[in-house]
C-alpha positions in Angstrom: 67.9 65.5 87.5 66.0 62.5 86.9 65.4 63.3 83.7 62.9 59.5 82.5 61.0 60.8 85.4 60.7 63.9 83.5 59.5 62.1 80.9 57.2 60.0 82.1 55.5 63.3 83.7 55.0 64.7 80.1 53.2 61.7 79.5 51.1 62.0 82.6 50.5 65.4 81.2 49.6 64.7 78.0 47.6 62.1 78.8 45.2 64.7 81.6 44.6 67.1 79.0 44.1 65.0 76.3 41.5 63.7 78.6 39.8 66.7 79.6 37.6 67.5 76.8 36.5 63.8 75.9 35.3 63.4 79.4 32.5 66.0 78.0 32.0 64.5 75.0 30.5 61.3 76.0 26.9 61.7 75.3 27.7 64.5 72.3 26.8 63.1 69.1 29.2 64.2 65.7 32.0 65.1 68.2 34.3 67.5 66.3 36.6 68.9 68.9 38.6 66.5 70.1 41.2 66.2 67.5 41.5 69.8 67.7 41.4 70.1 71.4 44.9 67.5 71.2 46.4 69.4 68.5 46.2 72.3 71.1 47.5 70.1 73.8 51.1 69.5 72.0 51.3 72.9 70.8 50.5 74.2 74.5 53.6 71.7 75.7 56.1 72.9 73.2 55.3 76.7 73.4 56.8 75.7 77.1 59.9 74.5 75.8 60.9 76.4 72.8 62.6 79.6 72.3 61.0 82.4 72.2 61.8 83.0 68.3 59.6 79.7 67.3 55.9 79.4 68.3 54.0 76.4 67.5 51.1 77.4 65.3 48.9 75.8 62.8 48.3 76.9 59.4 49.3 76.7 55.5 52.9 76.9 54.0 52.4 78.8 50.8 56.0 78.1 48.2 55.7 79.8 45.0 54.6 76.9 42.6 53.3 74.4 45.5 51.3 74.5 49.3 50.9 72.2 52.2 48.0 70.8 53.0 46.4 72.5 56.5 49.4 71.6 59.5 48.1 70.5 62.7 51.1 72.1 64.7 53.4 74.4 62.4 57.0 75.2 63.7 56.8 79.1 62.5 60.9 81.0 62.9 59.3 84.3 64.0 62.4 86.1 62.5 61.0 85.7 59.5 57.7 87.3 58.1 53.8 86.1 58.4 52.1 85.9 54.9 49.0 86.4 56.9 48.4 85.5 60.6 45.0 85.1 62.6 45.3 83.8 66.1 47.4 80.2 66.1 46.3 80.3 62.4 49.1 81.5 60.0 50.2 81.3 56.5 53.9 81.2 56.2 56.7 80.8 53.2 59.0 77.9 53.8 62.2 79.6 54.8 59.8 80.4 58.0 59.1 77.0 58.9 61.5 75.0 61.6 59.0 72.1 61.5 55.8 70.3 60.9 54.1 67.5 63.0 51.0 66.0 62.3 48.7 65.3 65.1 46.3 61.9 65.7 45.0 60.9 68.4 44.9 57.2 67.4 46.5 55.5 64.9 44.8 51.9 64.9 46.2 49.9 62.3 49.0 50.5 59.6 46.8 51.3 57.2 46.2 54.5 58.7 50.5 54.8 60.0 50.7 54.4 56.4 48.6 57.5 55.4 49.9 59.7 58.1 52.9 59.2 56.9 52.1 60.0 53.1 50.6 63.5 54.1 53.3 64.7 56.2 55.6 63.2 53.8 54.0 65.7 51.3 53.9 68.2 53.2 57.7 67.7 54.3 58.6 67.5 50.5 56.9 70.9 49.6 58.9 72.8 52.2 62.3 71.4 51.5 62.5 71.2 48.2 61.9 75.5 48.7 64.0 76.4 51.1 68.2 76.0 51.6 69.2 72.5 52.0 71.5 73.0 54.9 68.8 74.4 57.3 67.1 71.2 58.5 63.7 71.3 60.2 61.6 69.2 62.3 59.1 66.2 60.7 57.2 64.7 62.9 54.2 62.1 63.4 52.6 62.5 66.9 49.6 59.8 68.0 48.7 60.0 71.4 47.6 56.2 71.8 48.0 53.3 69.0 46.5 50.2 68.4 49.8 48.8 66.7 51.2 45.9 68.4 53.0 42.4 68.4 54.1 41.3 64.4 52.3 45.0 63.6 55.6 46.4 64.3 58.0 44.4 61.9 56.1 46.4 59.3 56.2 49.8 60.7 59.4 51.0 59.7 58.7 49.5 56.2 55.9 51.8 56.2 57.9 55.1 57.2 60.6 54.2 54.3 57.9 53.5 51.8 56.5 57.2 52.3 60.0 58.6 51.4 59.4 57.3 48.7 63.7 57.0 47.7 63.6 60.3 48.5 65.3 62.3 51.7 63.3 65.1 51.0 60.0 63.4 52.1 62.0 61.5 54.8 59.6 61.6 57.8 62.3 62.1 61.2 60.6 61.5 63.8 57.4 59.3 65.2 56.0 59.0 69.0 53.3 56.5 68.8 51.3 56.7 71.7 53.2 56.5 75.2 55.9 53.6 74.7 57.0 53.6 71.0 59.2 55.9 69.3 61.1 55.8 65.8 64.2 58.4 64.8 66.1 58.6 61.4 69.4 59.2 62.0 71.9 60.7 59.3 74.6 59.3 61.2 74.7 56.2 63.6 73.6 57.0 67.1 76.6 57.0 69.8 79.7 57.1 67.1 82.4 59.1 67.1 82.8 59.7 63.2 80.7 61.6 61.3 80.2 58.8 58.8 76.4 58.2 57.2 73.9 56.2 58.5 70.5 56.8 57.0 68.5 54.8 58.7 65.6 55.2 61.1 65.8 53.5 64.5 62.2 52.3 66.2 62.0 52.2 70.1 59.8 49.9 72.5 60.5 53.0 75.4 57.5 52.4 78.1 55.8 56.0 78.4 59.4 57.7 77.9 58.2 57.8 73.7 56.3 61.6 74.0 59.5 62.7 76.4 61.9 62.1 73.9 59.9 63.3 70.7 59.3 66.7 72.5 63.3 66.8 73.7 64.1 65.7 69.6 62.0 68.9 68.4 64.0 71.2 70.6 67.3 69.1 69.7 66.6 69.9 65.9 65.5 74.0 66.3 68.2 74.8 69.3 70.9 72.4 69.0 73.7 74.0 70.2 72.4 74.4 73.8 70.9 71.0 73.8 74.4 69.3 73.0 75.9 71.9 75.6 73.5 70.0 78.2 72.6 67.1 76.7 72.4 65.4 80.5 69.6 67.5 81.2 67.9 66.5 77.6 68.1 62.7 77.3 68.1 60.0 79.7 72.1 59.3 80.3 71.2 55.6 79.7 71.1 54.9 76.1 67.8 54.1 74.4 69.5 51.9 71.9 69.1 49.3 74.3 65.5 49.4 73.8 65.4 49.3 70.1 63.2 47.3 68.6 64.7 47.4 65.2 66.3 49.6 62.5 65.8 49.8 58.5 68.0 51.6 56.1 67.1 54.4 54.0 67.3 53.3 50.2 67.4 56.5 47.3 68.6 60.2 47.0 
């Protein structure tokens, strides 16, 4: 299985649909439904790819003392139970959540990467800090095109530590920004043998491969067993550390 070629067809995919509904919008004033319309889009892809047990919805996660904001596309474990549920709109608790990604479709400048990154980082902090520390889940920044580029990039990964703020619990984990860009954290070093910490995200220059391997990285983090059993038919077999760009530590708790 060819599996960049794979990738590159999500792109092509994601690209068509996102497409589809701004070719009406052209000569429609106050458009309002394209942002939504490429929320749909991921979710639409992932509900391919999952497990039956997780649906990608949208919605609120309520804690006791604390809530998100609104998620564009909410990871719910439908093991657990619905606070309330209406459609692809659902308020969950965050023992039901196996991730969060928020959805743009462009991110022009690092002033807006920055205050993506803040949200979800919020977000990602509310849920974790109420739920067991050994059950990780899925924190994601998804941009279907970016104005970023050249010397822009030197400063993104700056920009995803700074929203952690020192902290692992608002540690954003994964970023696909637009087709050729990607950036990971990795708790341990990519490709060793030892189980030994890393901390450190990992940022990617991998032309239109960057929404294949942020869709295979969400499946990685809810279903990991079965991906590692077939990792071949997950990931390129070539490594993409060949193609990275640059790496930053983690720094606090």
């Amino acid at each position: 299985m060819d599996i960049e070629a794979h990738f590159r067809s999500l792109t092509d995919e994601l690209e068509s649909l996102r497409d589809r509904v701004r070719n009406f919008s052209v000569n429609t004033p106050h458009w309002q439904t394209d942002g939504e319309w490429k929320e749909s889009v991921l979710r639409s892809v992932l509900r391919g790819v999952l497990p039956s047990h997780i649906e990608p919805l949208r919605g609120f996660v309520i804690a006791p003392s604390a809530g998100s904001g609104q998620i564009d596309v909410l990871l719910y474990d439908n093991r657990r139970p619905l606070l309330f549920r209406n459609g692809d709109l659902a308020f969950v608790t965050p023992d039901a959540v196996a991730g969060i990604i928020e959805v743009k479709s462009l991110i022009a400048s690092r002033n807006q990467l920055r205050s993506a990154l803040h949200s979800l980082a919020d977000d990602a902090e509310v849920i974790r800090i109420n739920r067991r520390r050994d059950e990780p889940i899925f924190v994601g920044l998804f941009s279907f095109e970016t104005k970023i580029a050249g010397t822009g990039w030197n400063g993104a990964l700056e920009d995803v530590r700074d929203a952690a703020g020192g902290s692992l619990q608002r540690a954003v984990s994964d970023i696909c920004l637009g087709c050729s860009h990607f950036a990971k954290f990795w708790r341990t070093a990519p490709e060793s043998t030892r189980e030994e910490p890393h901390d450190a995200w990992h940022l990617y220059h991998l032309p239109r491969l960057a929404a294949g391997y942020f869709i295979s990285n969400v499946v990685s983090t809810v279903a990991g067993e079965s991906v590692a059993s077939n990792q071949g038919l997950w990931f390129p077999e070539q490594s993409k550390e060949r193609r990275r760009l640059g790496q930053l530590k983690f720094e606090g708790t």
